[in-house]
N, C-alpha and C positions, 0 to 999 in steps of 0.2 A: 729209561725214556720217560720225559717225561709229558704229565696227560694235559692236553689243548688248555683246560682250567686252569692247569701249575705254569705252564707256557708264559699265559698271560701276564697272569699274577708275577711271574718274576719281571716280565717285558715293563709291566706298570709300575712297580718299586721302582725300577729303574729310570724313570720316565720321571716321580718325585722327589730322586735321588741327584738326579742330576739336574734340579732347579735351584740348585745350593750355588749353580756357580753362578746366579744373580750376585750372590753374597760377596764373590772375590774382586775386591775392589783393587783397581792397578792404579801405575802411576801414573800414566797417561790421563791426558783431561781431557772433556767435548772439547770441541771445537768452538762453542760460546762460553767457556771459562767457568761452569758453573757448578761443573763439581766433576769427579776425575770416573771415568767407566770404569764397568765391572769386567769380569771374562766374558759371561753372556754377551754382551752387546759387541764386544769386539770381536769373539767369533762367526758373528751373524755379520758386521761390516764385512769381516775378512771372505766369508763365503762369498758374498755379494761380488767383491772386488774382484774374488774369482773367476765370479760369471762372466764377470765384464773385461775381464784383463787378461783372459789365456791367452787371446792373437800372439803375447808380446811374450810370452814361453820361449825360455831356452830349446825344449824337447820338441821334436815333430809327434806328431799324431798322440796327443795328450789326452789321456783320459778324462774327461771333465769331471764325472761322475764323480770317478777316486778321488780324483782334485777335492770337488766341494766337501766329498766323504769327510776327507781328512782336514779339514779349515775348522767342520764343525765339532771333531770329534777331540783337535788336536789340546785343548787346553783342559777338557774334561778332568787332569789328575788334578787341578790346581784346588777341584772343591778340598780333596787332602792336603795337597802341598805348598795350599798357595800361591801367588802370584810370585816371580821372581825377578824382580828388578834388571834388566840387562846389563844395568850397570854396576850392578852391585856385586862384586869382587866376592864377598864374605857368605853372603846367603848362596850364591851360585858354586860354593864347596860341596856343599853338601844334596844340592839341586837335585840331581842322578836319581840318590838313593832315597829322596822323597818323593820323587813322581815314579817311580818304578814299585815303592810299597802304595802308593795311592792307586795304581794302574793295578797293582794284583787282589785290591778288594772292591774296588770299583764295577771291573769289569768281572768279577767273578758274581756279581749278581745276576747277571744278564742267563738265558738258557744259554748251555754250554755251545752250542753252535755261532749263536751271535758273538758270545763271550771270545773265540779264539777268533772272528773277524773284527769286531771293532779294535780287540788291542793289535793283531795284526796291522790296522789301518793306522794307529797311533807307534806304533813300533816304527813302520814305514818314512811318518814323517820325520820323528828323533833320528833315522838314521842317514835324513838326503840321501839318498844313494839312487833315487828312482827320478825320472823328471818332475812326477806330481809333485812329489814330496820337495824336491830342490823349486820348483815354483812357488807353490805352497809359501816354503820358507821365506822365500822372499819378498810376495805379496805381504807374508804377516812382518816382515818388518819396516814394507814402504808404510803401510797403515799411522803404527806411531810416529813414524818421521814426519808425516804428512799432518798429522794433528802439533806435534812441537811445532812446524813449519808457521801454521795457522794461529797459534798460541803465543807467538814472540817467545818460542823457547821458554815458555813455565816450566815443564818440567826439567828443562834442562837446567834450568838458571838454579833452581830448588836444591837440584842437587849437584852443584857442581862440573857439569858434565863438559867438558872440552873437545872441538869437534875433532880431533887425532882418533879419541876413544868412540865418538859416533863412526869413522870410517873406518875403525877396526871389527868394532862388534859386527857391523853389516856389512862388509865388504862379500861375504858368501853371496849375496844377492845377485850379486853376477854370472854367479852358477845356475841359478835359476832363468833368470831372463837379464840378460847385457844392458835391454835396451831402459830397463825399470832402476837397474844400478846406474845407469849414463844421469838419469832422470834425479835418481836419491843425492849424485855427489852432486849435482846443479844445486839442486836444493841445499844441501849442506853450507856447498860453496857461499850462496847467496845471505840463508842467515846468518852466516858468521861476516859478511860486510855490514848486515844492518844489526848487527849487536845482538841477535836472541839467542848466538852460540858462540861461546868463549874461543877462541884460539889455544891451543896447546901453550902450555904454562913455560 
């Protein structure tokens, strides 16, 4: 057991432990072009969009709480694992087994109480199987679409990205909320008439 002093002290490591994921820069850009987010700032959008977007939840009687729990908690392994390009075939082999050793020393610094619920709460998300977690999921992938959307497709154009491969990655969104998937393939639909996403090759 450990005493209220050691309590803290591990609660505070952890607290300047997980200001590393300032550091993990994604592909996704602002929304004025001016240079691409980190995980920080998109788990704090994506909390946000929680707040504001459960109405349109697949699940009746949604947890909010768990909801935001897990928006903010969900990308925490990346300060290990880094960020993983969605589209990226190659680093997404190996994805799994770096956010599951970044999840087993991350969260083991936390007191062992907190330690079995936040990874609980991240376990949840990786496995959709709950309604937070499958809204959750889908919120955090209207987020990027909605910034490519806004961006003329930079990062899509960057990396080649065809919108076949944009409606496969995120078609689960549906699972989460119909009405946010109805809304994303608009969106898709639309950019690839005004040219910010390729048409399948």
């Amino acid at each position: 057991m450990l005493s209220e002093d050691d309590r803290l002290q591990r609660q505070l490591r952890f607290v300047l432990e997980i200001d590393k994921l300032k550091s993990v820069q994604r592909r996704t850009w602002l929304t004025d072009c001016t240079r691409s987010e980190n995980s920080a700032e998109h788990s704090w959008h994506l909390a946000v969009m929680v707040l504001l977007l459960h109405e349109h939840s697949a699940g009746t009687d949604l947890d909010l709480f768990r909801a935001v729990q897990m928006a903010l908690l969900h990308d925490l392994v990346e300060i290990d694992a880094g960020d993983t390009f969605v589209y990226d075939d190659t680093a997404a082999k190996d994805k799994a087994a770096r956010e599951q050793a970044a999840a087993d020393r991350l969260f083991a610094l936390l007191p062992d109480d907190r330690a079995v619920e936040f990874r609980q709460i991240w376990e949840e998300f990786e496995a959709r199987e709950t309604p937070e977690a499958r809204f959750v999921a889908a919120v955090d992938r209207l987020q990027p679409l909605m910034h490519n959307y806004q961006t003329q497709g930079k990062a899509w154009r960057e990396h080649g990205v065809t919108s076949d491969k944009v409606l496969s990655r995120n078609r689960h969104m549906e699972e989460g909320s119909p009405r946010l998937w109805e809304y994303a393939r608009n969106l898709i639909a639309d950019a690839v008439s005004r040219g910010f996403l390729a048409p399948p090759p």
